[in-house]
C-alpha positions in Angstrom: -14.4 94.5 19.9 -17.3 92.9 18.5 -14.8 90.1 17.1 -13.6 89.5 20.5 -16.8 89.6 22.1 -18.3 86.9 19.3 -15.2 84.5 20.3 -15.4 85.3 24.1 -19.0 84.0 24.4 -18.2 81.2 21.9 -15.5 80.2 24.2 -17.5 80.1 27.0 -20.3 77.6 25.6 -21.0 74.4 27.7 -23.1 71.4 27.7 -24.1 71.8 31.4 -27.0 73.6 32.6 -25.8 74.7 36.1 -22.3 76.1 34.2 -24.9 77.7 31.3 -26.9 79.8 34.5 -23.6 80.9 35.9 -22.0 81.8 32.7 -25.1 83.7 31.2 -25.4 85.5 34.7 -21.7 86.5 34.5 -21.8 87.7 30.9 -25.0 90.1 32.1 -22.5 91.9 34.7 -19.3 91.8 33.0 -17.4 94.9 33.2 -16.0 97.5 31.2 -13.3 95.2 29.0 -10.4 97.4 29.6 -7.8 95.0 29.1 -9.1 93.1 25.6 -9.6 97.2 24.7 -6.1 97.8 25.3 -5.0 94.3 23.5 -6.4 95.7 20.7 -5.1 99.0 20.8 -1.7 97.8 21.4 -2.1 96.1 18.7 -3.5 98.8 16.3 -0.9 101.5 17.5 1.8 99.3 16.3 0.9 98.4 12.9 -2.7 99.1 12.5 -4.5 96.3 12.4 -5.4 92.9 14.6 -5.1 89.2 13.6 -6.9 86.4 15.1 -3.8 86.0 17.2 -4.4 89.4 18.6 -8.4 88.3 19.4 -7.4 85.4 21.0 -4.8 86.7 23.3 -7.3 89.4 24.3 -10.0 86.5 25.1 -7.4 85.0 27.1 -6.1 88.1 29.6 -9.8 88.7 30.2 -10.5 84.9 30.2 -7.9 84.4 33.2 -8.8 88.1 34.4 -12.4 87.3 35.4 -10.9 83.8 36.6 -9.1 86.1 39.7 -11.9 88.1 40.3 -14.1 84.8 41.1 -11.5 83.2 43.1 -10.8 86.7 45.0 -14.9 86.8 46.0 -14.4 83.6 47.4 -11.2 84.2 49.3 -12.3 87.9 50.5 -16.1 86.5 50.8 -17.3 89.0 48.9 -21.0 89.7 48.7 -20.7 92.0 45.8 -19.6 93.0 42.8 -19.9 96.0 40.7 -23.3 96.6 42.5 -24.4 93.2 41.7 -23.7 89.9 44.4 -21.1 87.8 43.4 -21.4 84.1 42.1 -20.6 83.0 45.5 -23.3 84.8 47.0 -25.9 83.8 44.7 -24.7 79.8 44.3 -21.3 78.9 46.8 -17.7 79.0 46.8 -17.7 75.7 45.2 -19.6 76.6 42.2 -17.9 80.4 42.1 -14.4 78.4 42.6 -15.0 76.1 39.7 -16.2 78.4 37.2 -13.2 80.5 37.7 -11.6 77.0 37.0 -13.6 76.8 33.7 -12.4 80.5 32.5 -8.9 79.6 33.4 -9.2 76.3 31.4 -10.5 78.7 27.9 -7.9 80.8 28.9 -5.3 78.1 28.2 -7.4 77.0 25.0 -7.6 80.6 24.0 -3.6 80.7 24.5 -2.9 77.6 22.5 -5.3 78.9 20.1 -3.2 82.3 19.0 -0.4 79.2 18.1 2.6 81.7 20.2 4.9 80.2 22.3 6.1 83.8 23.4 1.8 84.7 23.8 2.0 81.5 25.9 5.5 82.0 27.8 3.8 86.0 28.8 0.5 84.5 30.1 2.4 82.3 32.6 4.7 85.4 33.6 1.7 87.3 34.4 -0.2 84.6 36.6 3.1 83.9 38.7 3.6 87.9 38.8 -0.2 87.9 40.1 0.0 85.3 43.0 3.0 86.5 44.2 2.1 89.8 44.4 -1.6 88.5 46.5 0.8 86.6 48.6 3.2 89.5 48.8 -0.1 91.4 50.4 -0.9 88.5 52.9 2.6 88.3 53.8 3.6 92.2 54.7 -0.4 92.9 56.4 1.0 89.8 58.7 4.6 91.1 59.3 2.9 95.0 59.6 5.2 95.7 56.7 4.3 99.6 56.3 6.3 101.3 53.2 6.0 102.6 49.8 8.4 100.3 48.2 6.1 97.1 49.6 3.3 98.9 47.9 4.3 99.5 44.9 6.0 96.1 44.7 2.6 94.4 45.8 0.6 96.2 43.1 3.1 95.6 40.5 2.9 92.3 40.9 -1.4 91.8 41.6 -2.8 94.4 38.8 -0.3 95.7 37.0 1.1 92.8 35.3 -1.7 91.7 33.8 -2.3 95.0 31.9 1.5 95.0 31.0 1.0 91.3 29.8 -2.6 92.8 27.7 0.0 95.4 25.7 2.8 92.9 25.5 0.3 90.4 23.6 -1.4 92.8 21.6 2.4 93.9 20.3 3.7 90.5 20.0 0.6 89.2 18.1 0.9 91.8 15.1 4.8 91.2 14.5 6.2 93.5 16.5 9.8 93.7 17.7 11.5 93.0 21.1 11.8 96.4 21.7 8.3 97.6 21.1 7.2 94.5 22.8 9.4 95.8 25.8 8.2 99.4 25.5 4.4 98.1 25.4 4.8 95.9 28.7 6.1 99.3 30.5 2.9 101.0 29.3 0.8 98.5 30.9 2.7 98.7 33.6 2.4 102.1 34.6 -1.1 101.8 32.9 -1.8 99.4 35.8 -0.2 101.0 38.8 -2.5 104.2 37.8 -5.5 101.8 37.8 -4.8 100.6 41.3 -4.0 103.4 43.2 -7.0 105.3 42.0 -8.9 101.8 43.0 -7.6 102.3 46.5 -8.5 105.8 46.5 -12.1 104.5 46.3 -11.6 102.8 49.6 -11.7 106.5 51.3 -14.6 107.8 50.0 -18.3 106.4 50.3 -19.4 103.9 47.8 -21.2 103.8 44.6 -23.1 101.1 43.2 -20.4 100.0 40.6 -17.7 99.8 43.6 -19.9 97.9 45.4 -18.1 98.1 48.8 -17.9 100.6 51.9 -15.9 103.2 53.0 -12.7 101.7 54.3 -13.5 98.6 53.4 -9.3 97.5 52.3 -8.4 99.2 55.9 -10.8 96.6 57.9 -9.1 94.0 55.7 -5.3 94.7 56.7 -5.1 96.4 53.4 -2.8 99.7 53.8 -2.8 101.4 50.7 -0.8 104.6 49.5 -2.8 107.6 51.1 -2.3 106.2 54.9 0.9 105.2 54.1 1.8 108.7 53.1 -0.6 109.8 55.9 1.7 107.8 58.6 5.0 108.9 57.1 3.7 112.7 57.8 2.4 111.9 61.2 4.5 112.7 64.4 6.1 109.8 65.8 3.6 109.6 68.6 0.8 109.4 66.5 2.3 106.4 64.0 3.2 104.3 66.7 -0.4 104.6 67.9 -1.8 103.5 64.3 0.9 101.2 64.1 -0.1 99.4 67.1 -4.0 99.8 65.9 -3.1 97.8 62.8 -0.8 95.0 64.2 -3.8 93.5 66.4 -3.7 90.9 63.4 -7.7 91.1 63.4 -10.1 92.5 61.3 -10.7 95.9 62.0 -14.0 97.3 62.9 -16.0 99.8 60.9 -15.6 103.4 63.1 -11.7 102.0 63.6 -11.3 102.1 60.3 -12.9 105.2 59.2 -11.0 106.9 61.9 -8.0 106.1 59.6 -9.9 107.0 56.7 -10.3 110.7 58.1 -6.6 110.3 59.2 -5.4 109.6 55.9 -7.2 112.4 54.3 -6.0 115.3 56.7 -2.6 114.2 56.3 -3.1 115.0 52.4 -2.9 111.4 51.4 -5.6 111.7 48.7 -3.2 114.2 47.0 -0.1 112.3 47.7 -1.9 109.3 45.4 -3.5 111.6 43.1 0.2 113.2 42.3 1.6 109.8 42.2 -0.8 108.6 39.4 -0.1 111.8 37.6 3.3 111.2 37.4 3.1 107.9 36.1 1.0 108.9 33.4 2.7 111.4 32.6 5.6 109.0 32.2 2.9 106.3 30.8 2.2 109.2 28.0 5.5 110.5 27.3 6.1 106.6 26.2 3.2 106.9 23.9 4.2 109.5 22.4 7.6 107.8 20.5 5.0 105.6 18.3 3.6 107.4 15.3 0.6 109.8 16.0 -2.5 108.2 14.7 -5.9 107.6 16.6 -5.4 104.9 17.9 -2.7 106.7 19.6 -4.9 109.3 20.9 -7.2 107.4 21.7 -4.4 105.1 23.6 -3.8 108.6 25.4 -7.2 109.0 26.6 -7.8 105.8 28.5 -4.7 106.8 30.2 -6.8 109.9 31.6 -9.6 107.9 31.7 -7.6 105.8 34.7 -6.9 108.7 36.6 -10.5 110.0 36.5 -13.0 107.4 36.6 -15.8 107.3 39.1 -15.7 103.2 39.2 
C-alpha cells in the first residue's frame, strides 16, 4: 500500500496552482482505498506477491474511481462527501468536472503504464459496465421500473464492476490464468453487490458524518433500493398501488414523503430482506475464496468480505 500510495500522489502532480489546491484538498479526504486494497490482495492470494503492473492497475481503478465520484457530485449536486463538502461545493462544477477529467486522463496513463492490453481491454469493460448501469438507473426511476431483477442489474453494472475489474487486474497482473482471472472477477462481483446494498441500507437510517447524507436521501432522488422494493412486494395490493402512484409523480420527493417510505420499508422487514441478501452473497463470495490455497492473504481476503456487510460507513 505504501508503494501504491507513493505512485498515486506522483501521478497526480501538476504544474498548475488551481489543479495543485484541488488535488491536495482531495488527497486530505480520500477514502478508505478498498479497491487498490483488494488489487493487491488479489494479487497476493494468487501467487504471493505484486509487480509494478499490479501497482499501476490499482492506481488506475482508484484513479477512474474517484473520477465517478467527482462527476456524480456534480450531476446529483452534492454538497457533501464523507462529512466533508465536495469539490463542487467548495470551487464549481466546472472545476469538480475537470478534475475528474484529470484523474480519468492518469487513469489511462496509469493503464498504459502496466504495458497490458488485457489490463487495458478490462478498464474499458468496467467504464461502459458503469455508465450503463447509471443510465440503467435514470432510465427505470423514469419508466417506474420497480423489481428486483432491475436492481440487481443496475448495481451490477454502477458498483460492482469496478470491484470485479479491481480482482480481475490484480489476477491478471501477477500471471494468472483465464480461469482464476474469471474466478477473481466473480469475487468482486459479489464483493460489490454486498458493498451496495449495505450502501443503500444507509439511506434508512439517520446519518453519520462519513455518509454525509440524510435519511432517505436515494428515496427523494427516485432511487428505490432493495428494502422498499421487498417492502412493496409484501404490501397488499392496495397499499403498493398507493406508493406506486407516490413515486411516479416524476418529481423529487419531499423529505416527510420520503421518510414515510423509509418507516414503510422497515415494517415490511426490508432491512432483513437486504441484510439476508448480502449474507448470501458472501457466503457465496467466501465459499469462492475458499478453492485458492489458505494463506493470509486469504484470511485476510475473507475478512473484508465481513467487513462489507458490517461497516458503519
Amino acid at each position: 500500500m505504501e508503494q501504491f500510495r507513493t505512485t498515486f500522489e506522483k501521478m497526480l502532480r501538476t504544474r498548475v496552482p488551481l489543479a495543485d489546491n484541488v488535488i491536495r484538498y482531495f488527497l486530505d479526504r480520500r477514502g478508505k482505498q478498498l479497491r487498490p486494497i483488494l488489487t493487491i490482495l488479489s494479487a497476493k492470494v494468487l501467487r504471493g506477491t505484486v509487480t509494478d503492473e499490479t501497482i499501476y492497475g490499482a492506481v488506475a481503478v482508484e484513479m477512474l474511481h474517484n473520477a465517478s465520484l467527482m462527476h456524480d457530485d456534480v450531476v446529483d449536486n452534492s454538497a457533501e462527501r464523507r462529512g466533508m463538502p465536495t469539490i463542487n461545493r467548495v470551487w464549481d462544477n466546472r472545476v469538480a468536472v475537470l478534475t475528474g477529467d484529470f484523474f480519468l486522463a492518469k487513469c489511462l496513463m496509469c493503464s498504459n503504464a502496466t504495458g497490458s492490453v488485457e489490463i487495458s481491454r478490462i478498464l474499458g469493460r468496467m467504464v461502459t459496465a458503469l455508465v450503463e448501469g447509471e443510465l440503467e438507473q435514470l432510465s427505470n426511476a423514469r419508466s417506474h421500473l420497480l423489481s428486483e431483477d432491475a436492481y440487481f442489474s443496475v448495481i451490477k453494472g454502477k458498483t460492482a464492476s469496478l470491484f470485479s475489474a479491481c480482482l480481475q487486474i490484480g489476477a491478471h497482473s501477477v500471471g494468472a490464468s483465464e480461469e482464476e482471472v474469471q474466478k477473481m472477477g466473480e469475487i468482486g462481483e459479489k464483493i460489490g453487490l454486498i458493498f451496495q446494498i449495505r450502501d443503500d441500507i444507509f439511506d434508512y437510517f439517520p446519518s453519520n458524518a462519513e455518509i454525509g447524507k440524510p435519511t432517505g436521501h436515494d428515496i427523494m432522488e427516485g432511487k428505490v433500493t432493495l428494502p422498499l422494493l421487498y417492502a412493496l412486494q409484501q404490501a397488499t395490493a392496495e397499499k403498493t398501488k398507493q406508493i406506486k402512484e407516490i413515486l411516479s409523480l416524476n418529481r423529487e420527493l419531499t423529505e416527510s414523503v420520503a421518510l414515510e417510505l423509509v418507516d414503510f420499508a422497515k415494517q415490511m422487514g426490508g432491512i432483513e430482506y437486504a441484510q439476508a441478501c448480502m449474507k448470501k452473497i458472501a457466503f457465496e463470495a467466501k465459499q469462492l475464496l475458499h478453492t485458492f490455497p489458505e494463506t493470509d492473504c486469504l484470511t485476510a481476503f475473507v475478512r473484508i468480505v465481513d467487513y462489507f456487510i458490517d461497516r458503519s460507513h
